[in-house]
C-alpha positions as CSV (number, residue, x, y, z in Angstrom):
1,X,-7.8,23.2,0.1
2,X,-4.7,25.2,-0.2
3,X,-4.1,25.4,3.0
4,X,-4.2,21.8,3.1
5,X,-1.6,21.4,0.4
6,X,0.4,24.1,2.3
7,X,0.4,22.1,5.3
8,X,1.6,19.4,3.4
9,X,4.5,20.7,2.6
10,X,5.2,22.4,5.5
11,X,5.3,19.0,7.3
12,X,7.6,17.4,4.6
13,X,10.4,20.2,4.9
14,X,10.0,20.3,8.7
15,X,11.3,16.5,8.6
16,X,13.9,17.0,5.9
17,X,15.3,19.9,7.7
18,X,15.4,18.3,10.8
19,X,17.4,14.8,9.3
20,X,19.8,17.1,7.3
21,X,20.5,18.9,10.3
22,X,20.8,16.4,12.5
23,X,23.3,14.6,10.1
24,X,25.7,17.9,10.3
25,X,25.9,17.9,14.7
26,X,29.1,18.2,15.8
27,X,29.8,16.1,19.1
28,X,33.3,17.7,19.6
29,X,32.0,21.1,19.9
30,X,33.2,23.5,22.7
31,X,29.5,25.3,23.7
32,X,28.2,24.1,27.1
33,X,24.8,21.7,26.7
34,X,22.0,23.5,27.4
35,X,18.8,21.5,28.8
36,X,15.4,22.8,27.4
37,X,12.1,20.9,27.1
38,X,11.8,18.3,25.0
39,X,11.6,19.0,20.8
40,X,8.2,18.7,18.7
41,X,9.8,15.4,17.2
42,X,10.4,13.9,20.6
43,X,7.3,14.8,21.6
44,X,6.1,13.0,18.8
45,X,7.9,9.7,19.0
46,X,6.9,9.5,22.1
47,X,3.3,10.1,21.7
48,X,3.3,7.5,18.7
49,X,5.1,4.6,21.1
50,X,2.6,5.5,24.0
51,X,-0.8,5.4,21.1
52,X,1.0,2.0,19.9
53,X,1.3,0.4,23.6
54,X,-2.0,0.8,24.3
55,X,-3.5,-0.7,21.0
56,X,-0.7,-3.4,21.8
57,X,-2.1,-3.9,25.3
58,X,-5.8,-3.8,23.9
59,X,-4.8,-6.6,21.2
60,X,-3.3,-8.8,24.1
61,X,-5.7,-8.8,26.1
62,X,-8.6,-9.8,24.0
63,X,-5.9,-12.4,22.8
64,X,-5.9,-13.9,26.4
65,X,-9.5,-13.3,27.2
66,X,-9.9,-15.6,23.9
67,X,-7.7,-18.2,24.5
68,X,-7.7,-18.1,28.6
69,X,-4.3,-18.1,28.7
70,X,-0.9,-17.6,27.3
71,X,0.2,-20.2,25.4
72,X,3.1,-18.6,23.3
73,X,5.6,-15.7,23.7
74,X,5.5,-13.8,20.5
75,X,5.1,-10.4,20.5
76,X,1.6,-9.1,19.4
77,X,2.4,-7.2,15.9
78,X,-1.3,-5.5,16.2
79,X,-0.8,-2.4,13.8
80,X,-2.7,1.3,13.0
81,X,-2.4,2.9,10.2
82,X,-3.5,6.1,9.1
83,X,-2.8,7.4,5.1
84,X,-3.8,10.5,3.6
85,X,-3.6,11.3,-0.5
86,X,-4.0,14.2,-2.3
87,X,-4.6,13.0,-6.2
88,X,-4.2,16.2,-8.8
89,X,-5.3,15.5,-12.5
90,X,-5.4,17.8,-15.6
91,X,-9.1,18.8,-16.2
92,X,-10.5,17.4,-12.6
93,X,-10.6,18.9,-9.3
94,X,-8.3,17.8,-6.3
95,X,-9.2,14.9,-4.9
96,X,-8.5,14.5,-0.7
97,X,-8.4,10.6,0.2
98,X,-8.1,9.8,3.5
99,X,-8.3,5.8,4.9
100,X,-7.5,3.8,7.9
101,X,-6.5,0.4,8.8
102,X,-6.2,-2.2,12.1
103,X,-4.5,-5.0,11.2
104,X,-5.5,-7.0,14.4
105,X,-2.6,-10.0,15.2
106,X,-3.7,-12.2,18.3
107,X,-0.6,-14.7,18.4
108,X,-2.4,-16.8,21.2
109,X,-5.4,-17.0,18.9
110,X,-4.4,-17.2,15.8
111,X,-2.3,-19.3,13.6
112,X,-3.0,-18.7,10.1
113,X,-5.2,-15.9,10.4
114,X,-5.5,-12.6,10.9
115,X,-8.4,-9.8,11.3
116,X,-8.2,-6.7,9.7
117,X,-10.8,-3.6,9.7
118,X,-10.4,-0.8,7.1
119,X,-12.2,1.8,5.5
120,X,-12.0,0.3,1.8
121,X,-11.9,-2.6,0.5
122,X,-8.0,-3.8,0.7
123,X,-8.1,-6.8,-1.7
124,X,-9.3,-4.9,-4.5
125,X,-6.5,-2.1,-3.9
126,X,-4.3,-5.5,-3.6
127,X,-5.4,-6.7,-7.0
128,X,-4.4,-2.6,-8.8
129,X,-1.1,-2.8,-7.1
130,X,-0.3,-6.0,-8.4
131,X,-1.1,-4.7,-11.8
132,X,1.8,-1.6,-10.8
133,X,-1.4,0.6,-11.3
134,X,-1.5,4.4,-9.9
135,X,-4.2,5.0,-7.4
136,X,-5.5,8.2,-9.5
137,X,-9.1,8.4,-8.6
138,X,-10.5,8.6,-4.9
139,X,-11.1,5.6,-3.0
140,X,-14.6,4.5,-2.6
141,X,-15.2,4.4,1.6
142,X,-16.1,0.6,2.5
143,X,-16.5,0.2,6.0
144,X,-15.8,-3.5,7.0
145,X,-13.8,-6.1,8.2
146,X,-11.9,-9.2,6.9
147,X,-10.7,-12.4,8.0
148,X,-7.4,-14.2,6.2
149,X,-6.9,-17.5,6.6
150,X,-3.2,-18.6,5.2
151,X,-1.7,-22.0,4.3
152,X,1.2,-22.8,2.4
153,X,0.9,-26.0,-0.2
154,X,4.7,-26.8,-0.9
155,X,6.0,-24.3,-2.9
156,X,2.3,-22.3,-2.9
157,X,1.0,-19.7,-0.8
158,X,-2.5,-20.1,-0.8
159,X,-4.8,-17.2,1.2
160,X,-8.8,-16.7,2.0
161,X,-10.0,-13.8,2.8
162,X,-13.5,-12.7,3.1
163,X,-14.6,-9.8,3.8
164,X,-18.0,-7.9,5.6
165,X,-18.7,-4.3,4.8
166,X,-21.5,-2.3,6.4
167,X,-21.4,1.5,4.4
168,X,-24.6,1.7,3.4
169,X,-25.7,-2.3,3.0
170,X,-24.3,-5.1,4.7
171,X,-22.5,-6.7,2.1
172,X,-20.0,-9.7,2.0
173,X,-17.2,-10.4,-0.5
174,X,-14.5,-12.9,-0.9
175,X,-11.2,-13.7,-2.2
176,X,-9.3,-16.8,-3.1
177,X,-5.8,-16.9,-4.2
178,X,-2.7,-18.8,-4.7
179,X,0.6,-17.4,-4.9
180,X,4.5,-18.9,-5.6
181,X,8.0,-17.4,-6.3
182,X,10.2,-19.5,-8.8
183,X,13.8,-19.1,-8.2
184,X,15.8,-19.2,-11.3
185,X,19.6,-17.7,-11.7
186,X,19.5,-14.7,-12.6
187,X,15.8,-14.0,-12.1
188,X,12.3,-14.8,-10.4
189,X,9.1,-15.5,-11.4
190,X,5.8,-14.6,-9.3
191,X,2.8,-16.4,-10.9
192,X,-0.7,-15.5,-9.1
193,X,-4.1,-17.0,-9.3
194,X,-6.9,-15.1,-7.5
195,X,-11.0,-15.6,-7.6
196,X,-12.7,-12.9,-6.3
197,X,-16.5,-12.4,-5.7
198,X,-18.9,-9.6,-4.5
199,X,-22.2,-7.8,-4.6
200,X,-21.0,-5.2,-7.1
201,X,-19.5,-6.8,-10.0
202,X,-20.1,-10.5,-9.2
203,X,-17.3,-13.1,-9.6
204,X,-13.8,-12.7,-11.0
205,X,-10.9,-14.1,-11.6
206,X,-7.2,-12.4,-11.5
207,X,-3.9,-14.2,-13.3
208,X,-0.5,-12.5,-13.4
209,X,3.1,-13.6,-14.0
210,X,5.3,-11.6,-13.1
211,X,9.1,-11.6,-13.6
212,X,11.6,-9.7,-11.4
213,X,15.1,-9.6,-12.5
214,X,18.2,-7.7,-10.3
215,X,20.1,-5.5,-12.5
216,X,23.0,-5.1,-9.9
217,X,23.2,-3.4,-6.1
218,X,21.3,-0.5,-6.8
219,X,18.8,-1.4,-9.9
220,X,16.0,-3.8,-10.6
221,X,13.4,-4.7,-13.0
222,X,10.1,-6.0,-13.1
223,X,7.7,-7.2,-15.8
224,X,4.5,-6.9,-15.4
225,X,1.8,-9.2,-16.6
226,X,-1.1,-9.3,-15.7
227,X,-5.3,-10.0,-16.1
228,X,-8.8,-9.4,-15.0
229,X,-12.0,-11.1,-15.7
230,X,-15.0,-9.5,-14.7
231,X,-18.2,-12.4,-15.1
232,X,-21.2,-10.1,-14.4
233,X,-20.0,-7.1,-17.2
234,X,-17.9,-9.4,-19.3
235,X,-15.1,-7.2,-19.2
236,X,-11.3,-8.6,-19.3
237,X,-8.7,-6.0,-18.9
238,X,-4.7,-6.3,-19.4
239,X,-1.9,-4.2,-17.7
240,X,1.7,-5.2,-19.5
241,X,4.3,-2.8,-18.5
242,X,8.0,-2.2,-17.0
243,X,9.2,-1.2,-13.9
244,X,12.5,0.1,-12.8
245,X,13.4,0.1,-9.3
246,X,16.1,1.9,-8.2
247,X,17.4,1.7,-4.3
248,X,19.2,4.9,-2.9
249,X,19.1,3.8,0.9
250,X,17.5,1.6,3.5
251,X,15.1,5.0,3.8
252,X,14.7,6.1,0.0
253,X,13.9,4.4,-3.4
254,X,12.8,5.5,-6.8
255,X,10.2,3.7,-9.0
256,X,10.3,4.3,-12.8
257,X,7.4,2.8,-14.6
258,X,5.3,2.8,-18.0
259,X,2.3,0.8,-18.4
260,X,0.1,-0.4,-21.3
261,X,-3.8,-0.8,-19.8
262,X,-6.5,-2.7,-22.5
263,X,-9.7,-3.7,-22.3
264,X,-12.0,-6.2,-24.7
265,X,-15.2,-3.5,-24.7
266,X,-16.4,-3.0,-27.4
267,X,-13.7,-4.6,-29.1
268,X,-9.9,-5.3,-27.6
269,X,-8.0,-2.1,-27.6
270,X,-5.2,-0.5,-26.0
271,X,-7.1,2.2,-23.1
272,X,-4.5,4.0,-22.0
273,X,-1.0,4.2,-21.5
274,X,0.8,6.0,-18.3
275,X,4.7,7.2,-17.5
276,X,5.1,7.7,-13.7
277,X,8.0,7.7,-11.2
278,X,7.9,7.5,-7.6
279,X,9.8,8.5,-4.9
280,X,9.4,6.6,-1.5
281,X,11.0,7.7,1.9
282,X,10.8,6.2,5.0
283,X,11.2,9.2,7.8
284,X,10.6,7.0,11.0
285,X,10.7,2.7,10.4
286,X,7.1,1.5,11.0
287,X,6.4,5.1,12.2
288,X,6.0,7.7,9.4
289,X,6.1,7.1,5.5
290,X,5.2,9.5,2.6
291,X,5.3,9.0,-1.5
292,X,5.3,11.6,-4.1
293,X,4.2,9.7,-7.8
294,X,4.1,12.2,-10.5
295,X,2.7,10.9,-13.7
296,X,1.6,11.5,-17.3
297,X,-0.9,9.5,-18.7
298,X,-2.7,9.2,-22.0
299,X,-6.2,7.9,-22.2
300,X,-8.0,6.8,-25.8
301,X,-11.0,9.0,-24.4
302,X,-8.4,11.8,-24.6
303,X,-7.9,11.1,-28.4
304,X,-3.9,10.0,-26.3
305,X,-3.8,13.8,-25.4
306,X,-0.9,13.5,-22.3
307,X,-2.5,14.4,-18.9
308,X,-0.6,15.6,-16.0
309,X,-1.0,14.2,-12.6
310,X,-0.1,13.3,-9.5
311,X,-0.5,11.7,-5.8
312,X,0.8,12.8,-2.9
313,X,0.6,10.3,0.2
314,X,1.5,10.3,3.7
315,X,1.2,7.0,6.0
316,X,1.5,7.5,9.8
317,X,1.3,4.1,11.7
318,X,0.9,3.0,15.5
């Protein structure tokens, strides 16, 4: 597992090197160019655009076979994309979580919906981000595929999206949502309705509200609300908290963020509370990704004791 970490950052300071020493080139210099074989990075673009082609070409051509002919010119948007966290913890071992995703676009096909295969399930990682909540425990493997169908009603996005997954059991979920943005001023607000249902925990229903205000250029805040009903346990759980985002380029952003997560078992009480920040940077658009999110979190099981933390993840996409 070291050597894994070690890897890690071998690969990030490769890439940093390489963009802050590309950034210092002189064109006006008086050496004579020198042709050698093509860099690593080159290499690598190149085998990223070739890998994407072909899943491109693949898409399209079950898009045709499908529809018998072309009917529009859109490009196919097919996408593959391959994460990899490491989650460290105070008190628990290093956790390695590794997933992948095919978002499947057939523009010939389709019209408001899209397939999508993954290795978890992507609605219920949908439903923690929305809450602004840290992915600090591995992710449960769940083979399967799911279907979106997407309408808007006025004003209202409204989505449906179930879902198949074979890891041990077939098994079939489903989610229903409705989604708006309200446009004020000086702020927005981002209500959300979701019903969810599967084998596991039975039906659910999700209901956030959300306000977003822009500070100025460079900062932003966010207020998060939010709620989860679980029918079959009886378990309702809260995340209220505050996010700062702050914008450093078109490649690099930092996320500042406390959040206040209760539950109503066996009686309503505040479960634990977590100080985080993230940094995001973009090394290649719609190519290569990576997020550090180092955080600090206090847990009523903990007796509020502060545990240190953090998740390192890296997103390569075709």
């Amino acid at each position: 597992m070291q050597i894994q970490i070690k890897v890690y950052f071998l690969f990030l300071l490769f890439f940093s090197i390489r963009s802050f020493a590309g950034s210092r080139i002189d064109s006006d210099n008086d050496f004579p160019e020198i042709k050698s074989e093509k860099s690593f990075e080159e290499n690598f673009l190149e085998t990223n655009e070739a890998i994407s082609k072909w899943f491109v070409d693949v898409a399209d051509d079950i898009d045709i076979f499908l529809m018998g002919e072309r009917i529009t010119a859109k490009p196919n948007q097919t996408k593959l994309k391959i994460e990899d966290s490491l989650i460290f913890k105070d008190y628990e071992k290093m956790k390695n979580q590794p997933s992948i995703s095919i978002n499947l676009r057939l523009p010939n096909t389709e019209e408001y919906w899209n397939l999508k295969f993954t290795s978890y399930d992507e609605n219920k990682e949908r439903r923690a981000a929305d809450k602004g909540a840290i992915n600090k425990s591995r992710r449960t493997k769940d083979y399967g595929a799911s279907l979106g169908f997407f309408q808007k009603m006025g004003k209202v996005k409204a989505s449906f999206q179930p879902r198949v997954s074979f890891s041990n059991s077939l098994k079939l979920s489903h989610t229903l949502a409705f989604e708006s943005l309200i446009d004020q001023r000086t702020f927005q607000i981002n209500p959300k309705l979701s019903f969810y249902g599967n084998n596991d925990n039975g039906t659910g229903v999700v209901i956030a509200l959300n306000y977003f205000i822009p500070l100025n250029r460079i900062w932003s805040l966010t207020f998060v609300n939010d709620g989860d009903y679980v029918s079959r346990s009886h378990l309702f759980s809260t995340t209220h908290g505050l996010s700062f985002h702050q914008y450093l380029s078109m490649i690099k952003s930092m996320r500042y963020e406390i959040m206040f997560d209760s539950k109503n078992q066996p009686n309503y009480h505040l479960d634990t509370y977590t100080l985080s920040l993230t940094w995001s940077h973009l090394i290649y658009k719609n190519i290569l990704d990576y997020q550090v999110t180092p955080f600090l979190e206090f847990a009523s099981l903990r007796n509020f004791r502060g545990t240190l933390g953090a998740v390192f993840t890296v997103g390569l996409s075709f």
